[in-house]
Backbone as CSV, one residue per row, in Angstrom:
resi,resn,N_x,N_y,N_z,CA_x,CA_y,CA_z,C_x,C_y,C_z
1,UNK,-40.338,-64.710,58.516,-40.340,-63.395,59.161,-41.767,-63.002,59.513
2,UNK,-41.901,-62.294,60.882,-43.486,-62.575,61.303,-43.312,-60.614,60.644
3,UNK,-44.915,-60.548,60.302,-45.145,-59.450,59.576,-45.630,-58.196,60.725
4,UNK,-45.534,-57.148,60.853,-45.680,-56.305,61.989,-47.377,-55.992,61.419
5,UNK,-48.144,-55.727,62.926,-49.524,-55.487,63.305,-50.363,-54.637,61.807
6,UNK,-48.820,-53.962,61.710,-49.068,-52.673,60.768,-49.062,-52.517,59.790
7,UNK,-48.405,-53.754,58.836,-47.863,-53.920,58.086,-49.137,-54.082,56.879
8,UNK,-49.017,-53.670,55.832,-50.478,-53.543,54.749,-50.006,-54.541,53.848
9,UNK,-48.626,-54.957,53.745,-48.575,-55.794,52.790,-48.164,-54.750,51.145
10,UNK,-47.969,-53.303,51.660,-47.284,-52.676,50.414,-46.004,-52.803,50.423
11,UNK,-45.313,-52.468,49.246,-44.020,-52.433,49.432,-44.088,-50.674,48.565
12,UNK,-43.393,-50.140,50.055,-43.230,-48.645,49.239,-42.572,-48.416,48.587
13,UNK,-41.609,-48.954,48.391,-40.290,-48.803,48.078,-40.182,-49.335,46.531
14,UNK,-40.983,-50.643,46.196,-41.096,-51.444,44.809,-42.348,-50.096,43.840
15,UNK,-43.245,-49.572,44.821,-44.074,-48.693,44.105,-43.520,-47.386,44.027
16,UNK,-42.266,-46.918,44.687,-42.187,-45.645,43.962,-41.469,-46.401,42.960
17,UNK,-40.576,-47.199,42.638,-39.586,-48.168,41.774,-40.680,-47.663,40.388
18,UNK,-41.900,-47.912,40.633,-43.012,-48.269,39.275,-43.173,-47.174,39.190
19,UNK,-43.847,-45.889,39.933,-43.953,-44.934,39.649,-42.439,-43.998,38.487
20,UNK,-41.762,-44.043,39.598,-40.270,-43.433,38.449,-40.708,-43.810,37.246
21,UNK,-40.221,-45.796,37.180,-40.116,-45.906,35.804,-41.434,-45.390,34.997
22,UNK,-42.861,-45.342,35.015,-43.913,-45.012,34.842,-43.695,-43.603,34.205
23,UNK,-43.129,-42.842,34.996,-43.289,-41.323,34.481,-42.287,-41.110,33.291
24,UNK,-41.200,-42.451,34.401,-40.297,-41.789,32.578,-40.394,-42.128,31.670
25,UNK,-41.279,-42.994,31.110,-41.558,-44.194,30.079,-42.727,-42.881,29.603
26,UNK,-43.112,-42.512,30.138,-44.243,-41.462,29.906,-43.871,-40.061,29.004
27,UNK,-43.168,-40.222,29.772,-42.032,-38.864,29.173,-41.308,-38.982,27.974
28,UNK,-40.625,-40.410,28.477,-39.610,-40.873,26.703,-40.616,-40.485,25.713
29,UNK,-41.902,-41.218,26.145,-42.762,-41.629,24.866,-43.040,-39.650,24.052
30,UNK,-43.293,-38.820,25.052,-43.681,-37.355,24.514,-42.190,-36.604,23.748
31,UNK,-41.269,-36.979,24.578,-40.092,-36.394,23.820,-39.881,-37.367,22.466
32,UNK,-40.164,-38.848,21.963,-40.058,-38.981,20.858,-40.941,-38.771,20.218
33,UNK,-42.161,-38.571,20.523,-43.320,-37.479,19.762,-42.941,-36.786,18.921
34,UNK,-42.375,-35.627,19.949,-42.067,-34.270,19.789,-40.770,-33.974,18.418
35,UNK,-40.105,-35.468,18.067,-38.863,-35.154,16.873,-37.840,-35.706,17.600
36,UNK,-37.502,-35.828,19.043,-35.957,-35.787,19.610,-35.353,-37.248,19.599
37,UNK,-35.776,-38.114,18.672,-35.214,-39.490,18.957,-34.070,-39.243,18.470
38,UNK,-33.476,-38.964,17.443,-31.836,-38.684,17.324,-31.304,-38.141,18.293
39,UNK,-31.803,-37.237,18.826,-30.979,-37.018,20.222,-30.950,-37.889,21.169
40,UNK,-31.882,-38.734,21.677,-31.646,-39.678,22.541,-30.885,-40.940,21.928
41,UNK,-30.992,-41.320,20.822,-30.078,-41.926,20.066,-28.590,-41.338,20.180
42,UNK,-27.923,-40.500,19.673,-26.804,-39.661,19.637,-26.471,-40.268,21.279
43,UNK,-27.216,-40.054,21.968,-26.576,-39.334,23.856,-26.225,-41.241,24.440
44,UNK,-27.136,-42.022,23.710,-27.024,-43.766,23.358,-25.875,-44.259,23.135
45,UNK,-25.246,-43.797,22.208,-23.731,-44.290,21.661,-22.947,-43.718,22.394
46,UNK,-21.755,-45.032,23.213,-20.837,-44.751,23.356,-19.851,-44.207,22.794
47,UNK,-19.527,-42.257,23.087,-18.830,-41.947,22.376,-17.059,-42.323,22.726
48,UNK,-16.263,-42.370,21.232,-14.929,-42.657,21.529,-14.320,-40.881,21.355
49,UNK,-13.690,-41.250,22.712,-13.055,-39.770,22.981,-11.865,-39.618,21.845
50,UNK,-12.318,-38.652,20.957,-11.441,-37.966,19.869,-11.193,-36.887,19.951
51,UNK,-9.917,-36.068,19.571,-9.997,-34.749,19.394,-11.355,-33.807,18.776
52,UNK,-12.284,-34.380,17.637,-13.325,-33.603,17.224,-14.398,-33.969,18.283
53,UNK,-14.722,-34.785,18.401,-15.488,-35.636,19.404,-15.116,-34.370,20.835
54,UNK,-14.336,-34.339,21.184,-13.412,-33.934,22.564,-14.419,-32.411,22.285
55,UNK,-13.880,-31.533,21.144,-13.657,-30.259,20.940,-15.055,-29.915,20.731
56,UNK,-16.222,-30.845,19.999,-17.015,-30.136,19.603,-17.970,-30.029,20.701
57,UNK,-17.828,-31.670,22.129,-18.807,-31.678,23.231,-18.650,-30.384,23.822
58,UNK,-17.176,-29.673,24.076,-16.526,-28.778,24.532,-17.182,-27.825,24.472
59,UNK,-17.047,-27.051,22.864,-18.084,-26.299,22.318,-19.471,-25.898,23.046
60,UNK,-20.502,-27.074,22.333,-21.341,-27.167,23.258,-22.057,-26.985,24.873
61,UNK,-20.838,-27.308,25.321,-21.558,-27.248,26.567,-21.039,-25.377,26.869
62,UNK,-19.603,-25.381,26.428,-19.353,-24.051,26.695,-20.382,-22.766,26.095
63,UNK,-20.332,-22.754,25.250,-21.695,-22.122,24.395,-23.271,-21.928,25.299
64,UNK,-23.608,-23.265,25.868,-24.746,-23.115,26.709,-24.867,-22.996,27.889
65,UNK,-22.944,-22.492,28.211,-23.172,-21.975,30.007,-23.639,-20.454,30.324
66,UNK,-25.107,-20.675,30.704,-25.670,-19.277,30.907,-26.668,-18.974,29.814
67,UNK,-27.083,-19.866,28.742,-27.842,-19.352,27.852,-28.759,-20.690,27.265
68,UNK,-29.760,-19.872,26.825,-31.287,-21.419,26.548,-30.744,-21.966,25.572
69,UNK,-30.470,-23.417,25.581,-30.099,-24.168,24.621,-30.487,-24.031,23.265
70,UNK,-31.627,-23.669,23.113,-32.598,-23.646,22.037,-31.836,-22.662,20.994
71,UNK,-31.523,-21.699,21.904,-30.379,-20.510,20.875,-29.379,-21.037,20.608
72,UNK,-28.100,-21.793,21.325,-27.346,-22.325,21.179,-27.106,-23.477,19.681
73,UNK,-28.494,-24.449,20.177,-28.513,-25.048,18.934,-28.997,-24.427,17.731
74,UNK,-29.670,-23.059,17.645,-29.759,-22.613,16.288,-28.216,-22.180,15.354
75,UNK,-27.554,-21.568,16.627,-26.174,-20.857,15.694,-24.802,-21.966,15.641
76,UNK,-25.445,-23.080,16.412,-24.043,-24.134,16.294,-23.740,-24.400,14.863
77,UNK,-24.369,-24.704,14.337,-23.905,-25.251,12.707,-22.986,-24.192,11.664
78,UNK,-23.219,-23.004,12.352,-22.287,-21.775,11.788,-20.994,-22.025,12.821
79,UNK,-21.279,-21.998,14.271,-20.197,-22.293,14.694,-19.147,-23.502,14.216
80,UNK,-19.716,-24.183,14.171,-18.870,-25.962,13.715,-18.015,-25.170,12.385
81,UNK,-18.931,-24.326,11.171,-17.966,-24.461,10.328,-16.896,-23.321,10.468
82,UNK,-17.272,-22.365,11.780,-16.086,-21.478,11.894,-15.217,-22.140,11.956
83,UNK,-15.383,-23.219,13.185,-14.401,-24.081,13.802,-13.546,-25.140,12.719
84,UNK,-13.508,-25.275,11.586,-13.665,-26.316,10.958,-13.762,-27.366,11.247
85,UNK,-15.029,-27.179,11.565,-15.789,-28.674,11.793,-15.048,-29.472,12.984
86,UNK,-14.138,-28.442,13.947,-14.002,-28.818,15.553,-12.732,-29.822,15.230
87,UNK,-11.814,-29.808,13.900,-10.536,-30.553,14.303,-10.136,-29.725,15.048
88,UNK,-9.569,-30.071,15.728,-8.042,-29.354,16.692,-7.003,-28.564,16.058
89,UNK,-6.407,-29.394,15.337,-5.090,-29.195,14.714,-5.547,-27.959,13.788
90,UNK,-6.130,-27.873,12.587,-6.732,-26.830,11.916,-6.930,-25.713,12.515
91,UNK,-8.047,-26.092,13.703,-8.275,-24.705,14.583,-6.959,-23.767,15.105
92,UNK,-5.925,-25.248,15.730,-4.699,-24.142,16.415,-3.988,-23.501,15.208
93,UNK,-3.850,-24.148,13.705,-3.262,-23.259,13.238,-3.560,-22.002,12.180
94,UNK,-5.051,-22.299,12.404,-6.004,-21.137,12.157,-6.337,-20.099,13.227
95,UNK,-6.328,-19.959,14.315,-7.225,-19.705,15.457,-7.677,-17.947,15.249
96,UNK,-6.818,-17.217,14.940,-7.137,-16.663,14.191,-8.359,-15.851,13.616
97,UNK,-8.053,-16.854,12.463,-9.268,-16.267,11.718,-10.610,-17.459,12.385
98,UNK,-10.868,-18.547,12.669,-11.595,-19.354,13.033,-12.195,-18.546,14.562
99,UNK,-11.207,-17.625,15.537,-12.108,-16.762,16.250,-12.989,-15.694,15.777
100,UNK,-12.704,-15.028,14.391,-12.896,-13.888,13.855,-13.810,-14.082,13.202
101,UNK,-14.748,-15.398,12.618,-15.105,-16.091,11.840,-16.629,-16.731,13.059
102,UNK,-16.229,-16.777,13.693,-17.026,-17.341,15.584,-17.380,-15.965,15.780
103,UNK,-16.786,-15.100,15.980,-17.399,-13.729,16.804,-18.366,-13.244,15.887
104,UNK,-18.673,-12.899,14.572,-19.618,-13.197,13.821,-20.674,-13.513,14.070
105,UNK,-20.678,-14.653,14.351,-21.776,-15.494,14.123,-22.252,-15.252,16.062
106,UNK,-21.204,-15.028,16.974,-21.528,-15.071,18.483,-20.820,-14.463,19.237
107,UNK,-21.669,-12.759,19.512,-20.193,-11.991,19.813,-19.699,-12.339,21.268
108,UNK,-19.142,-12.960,21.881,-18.950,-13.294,23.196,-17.002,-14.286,22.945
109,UNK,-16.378,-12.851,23.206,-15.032,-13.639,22.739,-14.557,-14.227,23.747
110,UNK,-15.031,-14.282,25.345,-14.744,-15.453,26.491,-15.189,-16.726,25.866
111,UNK,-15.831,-17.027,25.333,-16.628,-18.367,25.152,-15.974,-18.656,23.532
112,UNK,-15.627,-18.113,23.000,-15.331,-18.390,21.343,-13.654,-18.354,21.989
113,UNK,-12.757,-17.920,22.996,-11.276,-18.006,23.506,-11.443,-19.390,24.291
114,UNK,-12.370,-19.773,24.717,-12.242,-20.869,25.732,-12.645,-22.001,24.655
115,UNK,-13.002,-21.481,23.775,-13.470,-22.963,22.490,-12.017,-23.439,21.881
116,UNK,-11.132,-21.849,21.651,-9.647,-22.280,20.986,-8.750,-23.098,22.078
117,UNK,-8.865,-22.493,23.431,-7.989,-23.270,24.497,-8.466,-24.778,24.436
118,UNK,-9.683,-25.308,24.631,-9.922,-26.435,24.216,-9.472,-26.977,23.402
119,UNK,-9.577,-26.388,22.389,-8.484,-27.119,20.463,-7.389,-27.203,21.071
120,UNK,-6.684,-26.103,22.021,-5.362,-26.425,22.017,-5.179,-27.747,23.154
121,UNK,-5.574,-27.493,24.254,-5.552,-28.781,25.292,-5.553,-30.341,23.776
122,UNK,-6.548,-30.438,23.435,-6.959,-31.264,22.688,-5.767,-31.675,21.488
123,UNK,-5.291,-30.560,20.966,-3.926,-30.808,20.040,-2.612,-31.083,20.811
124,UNK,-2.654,-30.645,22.026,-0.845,-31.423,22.716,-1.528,-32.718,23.753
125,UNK,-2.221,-32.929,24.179,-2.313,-34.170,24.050,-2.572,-35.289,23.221
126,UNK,-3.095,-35.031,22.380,-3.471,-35.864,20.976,-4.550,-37.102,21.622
127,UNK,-5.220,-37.482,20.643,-6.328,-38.695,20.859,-5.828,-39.274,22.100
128,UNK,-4.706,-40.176,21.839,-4.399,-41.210,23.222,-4.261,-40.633,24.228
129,UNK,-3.253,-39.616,24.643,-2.917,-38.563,25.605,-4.527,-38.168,26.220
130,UNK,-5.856,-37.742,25.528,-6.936,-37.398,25.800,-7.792,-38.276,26.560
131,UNK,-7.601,-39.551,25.817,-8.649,-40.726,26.537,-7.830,-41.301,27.655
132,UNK,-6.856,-40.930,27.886,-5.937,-41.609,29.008,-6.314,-40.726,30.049
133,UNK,-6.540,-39.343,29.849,-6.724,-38.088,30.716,-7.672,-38.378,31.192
134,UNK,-8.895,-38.595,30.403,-10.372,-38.504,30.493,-10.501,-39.798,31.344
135,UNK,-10.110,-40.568,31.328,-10.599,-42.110,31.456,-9.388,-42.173,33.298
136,UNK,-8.989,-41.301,33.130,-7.899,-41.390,34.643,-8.822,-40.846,35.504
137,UNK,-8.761,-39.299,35.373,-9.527,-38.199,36.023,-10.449,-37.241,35.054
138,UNK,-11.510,-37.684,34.316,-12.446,-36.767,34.016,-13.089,-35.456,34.126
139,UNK,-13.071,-35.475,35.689,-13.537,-34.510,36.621,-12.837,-33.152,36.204
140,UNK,-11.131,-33.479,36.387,-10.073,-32.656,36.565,-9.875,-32.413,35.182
141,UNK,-9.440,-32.878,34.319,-9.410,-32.609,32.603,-10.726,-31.754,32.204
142,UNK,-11.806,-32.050,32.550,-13.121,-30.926,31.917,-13.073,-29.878,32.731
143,UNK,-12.900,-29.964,34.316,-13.019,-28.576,34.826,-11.877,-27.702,34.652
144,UNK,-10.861,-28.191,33.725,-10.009,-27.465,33.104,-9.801,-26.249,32.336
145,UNK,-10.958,-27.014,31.306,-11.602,-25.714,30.319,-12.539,-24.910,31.211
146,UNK,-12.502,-23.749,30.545,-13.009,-22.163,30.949,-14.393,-22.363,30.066
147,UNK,-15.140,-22.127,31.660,-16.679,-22.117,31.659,-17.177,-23.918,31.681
148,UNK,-16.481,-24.327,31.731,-16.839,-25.878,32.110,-16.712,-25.969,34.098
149,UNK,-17.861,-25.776,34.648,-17.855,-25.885,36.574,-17.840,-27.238,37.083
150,UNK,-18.364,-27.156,38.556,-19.292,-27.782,39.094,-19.797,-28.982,38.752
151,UNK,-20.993,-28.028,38.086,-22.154,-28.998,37.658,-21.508,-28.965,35.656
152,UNK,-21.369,-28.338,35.204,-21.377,-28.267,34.198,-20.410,-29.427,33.020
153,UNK,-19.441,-29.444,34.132,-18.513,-30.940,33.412,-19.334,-31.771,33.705
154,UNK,-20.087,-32.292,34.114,-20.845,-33.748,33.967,-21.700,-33.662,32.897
155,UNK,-22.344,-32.211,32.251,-23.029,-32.277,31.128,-22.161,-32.744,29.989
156,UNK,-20.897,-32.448,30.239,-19.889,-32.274,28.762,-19.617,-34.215,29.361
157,UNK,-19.279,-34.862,30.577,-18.882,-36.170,30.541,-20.106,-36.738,29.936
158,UNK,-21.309,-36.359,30.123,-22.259,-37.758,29.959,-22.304,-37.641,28.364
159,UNK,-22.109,-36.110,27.889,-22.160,-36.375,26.041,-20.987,-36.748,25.770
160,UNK,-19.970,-37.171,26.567,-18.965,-37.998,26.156,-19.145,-39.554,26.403
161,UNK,-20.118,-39.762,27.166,-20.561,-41.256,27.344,-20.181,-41.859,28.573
162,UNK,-20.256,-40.751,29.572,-19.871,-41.085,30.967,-21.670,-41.144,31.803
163,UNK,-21.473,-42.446,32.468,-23.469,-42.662,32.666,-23.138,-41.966,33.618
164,UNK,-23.238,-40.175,33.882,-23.800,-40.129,35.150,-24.136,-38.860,34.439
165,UNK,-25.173,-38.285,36.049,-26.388,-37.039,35.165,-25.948,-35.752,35.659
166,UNK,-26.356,-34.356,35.475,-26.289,-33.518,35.634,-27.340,-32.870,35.987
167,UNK,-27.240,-32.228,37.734,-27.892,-32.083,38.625,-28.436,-30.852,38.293
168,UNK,-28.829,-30.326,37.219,-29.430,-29.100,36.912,-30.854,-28.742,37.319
169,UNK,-31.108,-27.354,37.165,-32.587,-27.363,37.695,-33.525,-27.895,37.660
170,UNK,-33.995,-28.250,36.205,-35.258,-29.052,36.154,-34.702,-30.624,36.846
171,UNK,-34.135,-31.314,36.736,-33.719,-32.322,37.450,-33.772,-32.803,38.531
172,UNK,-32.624,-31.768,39.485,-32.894,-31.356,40.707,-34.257,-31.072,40.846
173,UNK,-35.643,-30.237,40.564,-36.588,-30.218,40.945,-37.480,-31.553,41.024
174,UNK,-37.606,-32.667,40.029,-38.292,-33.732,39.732,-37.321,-34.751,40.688
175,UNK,-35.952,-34.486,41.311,-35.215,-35.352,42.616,-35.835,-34.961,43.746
176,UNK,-35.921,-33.752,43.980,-36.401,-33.240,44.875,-37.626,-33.275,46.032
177,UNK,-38.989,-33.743,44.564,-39.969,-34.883,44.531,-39.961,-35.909,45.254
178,UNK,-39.183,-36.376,44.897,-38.743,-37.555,45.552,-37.706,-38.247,46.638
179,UNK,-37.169,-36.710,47.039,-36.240,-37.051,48.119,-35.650,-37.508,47.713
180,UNK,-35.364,-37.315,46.246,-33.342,-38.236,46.026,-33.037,-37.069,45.522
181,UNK,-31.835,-37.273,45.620,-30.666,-37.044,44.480,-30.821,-37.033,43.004
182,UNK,-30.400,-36.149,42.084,-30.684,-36.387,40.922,-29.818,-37.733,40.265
183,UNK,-28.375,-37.962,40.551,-27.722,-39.240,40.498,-28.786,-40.436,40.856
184,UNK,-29.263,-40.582,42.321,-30.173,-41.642,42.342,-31.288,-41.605,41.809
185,UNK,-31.951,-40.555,41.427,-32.802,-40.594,40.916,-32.741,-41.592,39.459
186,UNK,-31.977,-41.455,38.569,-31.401,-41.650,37.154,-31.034,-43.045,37.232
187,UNK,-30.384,-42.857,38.483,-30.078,-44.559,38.867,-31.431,-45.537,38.790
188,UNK,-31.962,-44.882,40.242,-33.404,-45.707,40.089,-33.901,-46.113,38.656
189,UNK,-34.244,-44.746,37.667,-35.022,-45.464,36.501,-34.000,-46.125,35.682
190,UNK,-33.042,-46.309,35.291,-32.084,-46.731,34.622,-32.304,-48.102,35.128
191,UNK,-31.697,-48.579,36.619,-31.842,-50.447,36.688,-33.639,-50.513,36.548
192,UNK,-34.246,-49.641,36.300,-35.516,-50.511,36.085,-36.072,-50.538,34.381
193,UNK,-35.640,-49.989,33.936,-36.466,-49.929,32.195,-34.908,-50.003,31.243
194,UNK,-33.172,-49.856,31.766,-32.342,-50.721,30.938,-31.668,-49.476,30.318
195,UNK,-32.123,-47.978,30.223,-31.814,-47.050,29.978,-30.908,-46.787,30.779
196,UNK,-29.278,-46.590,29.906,-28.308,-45.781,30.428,-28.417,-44.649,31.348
197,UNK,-27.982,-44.344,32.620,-28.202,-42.482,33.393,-28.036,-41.412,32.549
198,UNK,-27.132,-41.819,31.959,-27.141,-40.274,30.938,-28.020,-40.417,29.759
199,UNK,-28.718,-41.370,29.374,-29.935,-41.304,28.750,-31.332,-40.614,29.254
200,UNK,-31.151,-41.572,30.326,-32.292,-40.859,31.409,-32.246,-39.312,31.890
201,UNK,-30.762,-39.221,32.373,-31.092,-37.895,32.456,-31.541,-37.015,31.461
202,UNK,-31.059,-37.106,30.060,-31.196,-36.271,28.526,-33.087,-36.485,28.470
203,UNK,-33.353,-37.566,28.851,-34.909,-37.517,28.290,-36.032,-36.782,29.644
204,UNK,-35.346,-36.908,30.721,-36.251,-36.163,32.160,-35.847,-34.628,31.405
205,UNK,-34.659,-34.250,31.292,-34.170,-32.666,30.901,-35.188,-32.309,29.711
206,UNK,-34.754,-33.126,28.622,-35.519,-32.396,27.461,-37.419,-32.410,27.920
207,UNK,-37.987,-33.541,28.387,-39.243,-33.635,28.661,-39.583,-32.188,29.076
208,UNK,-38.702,-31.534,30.395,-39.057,-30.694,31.473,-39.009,-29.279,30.310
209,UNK,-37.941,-29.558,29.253,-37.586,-28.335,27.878,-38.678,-28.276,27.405
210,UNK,-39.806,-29.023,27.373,-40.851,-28.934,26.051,-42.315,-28.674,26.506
211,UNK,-41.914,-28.644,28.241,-42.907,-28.074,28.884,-43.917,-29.641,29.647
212,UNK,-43.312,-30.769,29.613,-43.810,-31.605,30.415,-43.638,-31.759,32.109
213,UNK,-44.546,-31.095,33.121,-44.429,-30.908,34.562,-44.008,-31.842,34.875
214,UNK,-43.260,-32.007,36.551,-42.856,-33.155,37.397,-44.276,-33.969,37.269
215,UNK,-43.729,-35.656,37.522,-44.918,-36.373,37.761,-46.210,-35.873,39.215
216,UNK,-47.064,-35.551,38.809,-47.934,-35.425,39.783,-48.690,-34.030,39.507
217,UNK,-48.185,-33.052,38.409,-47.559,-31.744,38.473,-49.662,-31.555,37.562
């Protein structure tokens, strides 16, 4: 192939490739600094879709639609044991006192009612019924539950162990950079350093949480 007049002999395309992986390797390294390797560990394992498994991602993400995670994760551990500890079955035939027990600890009874509808989705389908759901149509089973959107079921799929990312702000801003997509973006560094997308995405998110700027920034 004859090379054009113009041609420098870069490849732009292999150097943003290095750059991505570069920043995020940069980044991993400050977020495991910072304490969060169990979390990137945790977000690592393929989770098996269980009713507690199911109920507690549920939780979670519902809990942090609209509010800084940072709060969220302080009062979860009171939540879990309202919930008992996010079985299903317990919850529906507690619900009850396990809401009364939640409002307590988080007065917001949309979000502590949409935690019990979850238990219940989660108790009439049972385990198999769930991973058959999840594993058919994902999309449609999470945007089911109340306060799970948009964007927001892909946060609750990827902590279920679905590799794809969630196009949230800080994300979207560091895609943006770069004229991708936050999906390609995640993509890009993922086939280059071996890291799962929903790894990648959890470690660009938390980096951007702890106050590390876009590359260049």
């Amino acid at each position: 192939m004859e090379c054009s007049p113009y041609d420098d002999g870069i490849d732009v395309e292999a150097d943003l490739r290095w750059e991505l992986a570069s920043d995020y390797l940069a980044r991993k390294k400050l977020v495991l600094l910072a304490g969060f390797g169990p979390e990137i560990r945790v977000q690592a394992q393929a989770a098996t879709v269980d009713g507690p498994t199911f109920l507690r991602e549920a939780a979670w993400v519902i809990l942090n639609s609209g509010m800084r995670e940072r709060v969220v994760r302080g009062i979860f551990p009171a939540i879990s044991r309202s919930f008992l500890e996010f079985e299903p079955a317990p919850v529906c035939q507690n619900s009850f006192e396990c809401t009364a027990s939640a409002l307590q600890v988080f007065r917001h009874e949309p979000k502590i009612s949409a935690i019990v509808a979850a238990a219940r989705m989660a108790q009439e389908l049972g385990d198999e019924g769930l991973r058959e759901a999840f594993h058919e149509d994902a999309e449609s089973l999470l945007r089911s539950i109340p306060f799970v959107g948009p964007i927001t079921w892909r946060h609750l799929a990827k902590n279920l162990g679905v590799p794809c990312a969630k196009p949230d702000r800080h994300l979207k801003r560091l895609a943006d950079r770069e004229m991708l997509s936050v999906e390609e973006l995640c993509r890009q560094v993922s086939v280059q350093v071996g890291d799962p997308i929903h790894v990648v995405d959890l470690v660009l998110w938390r980096s951007c949480s702890i106050g590390v700027g876009s590359a260049g920034e």
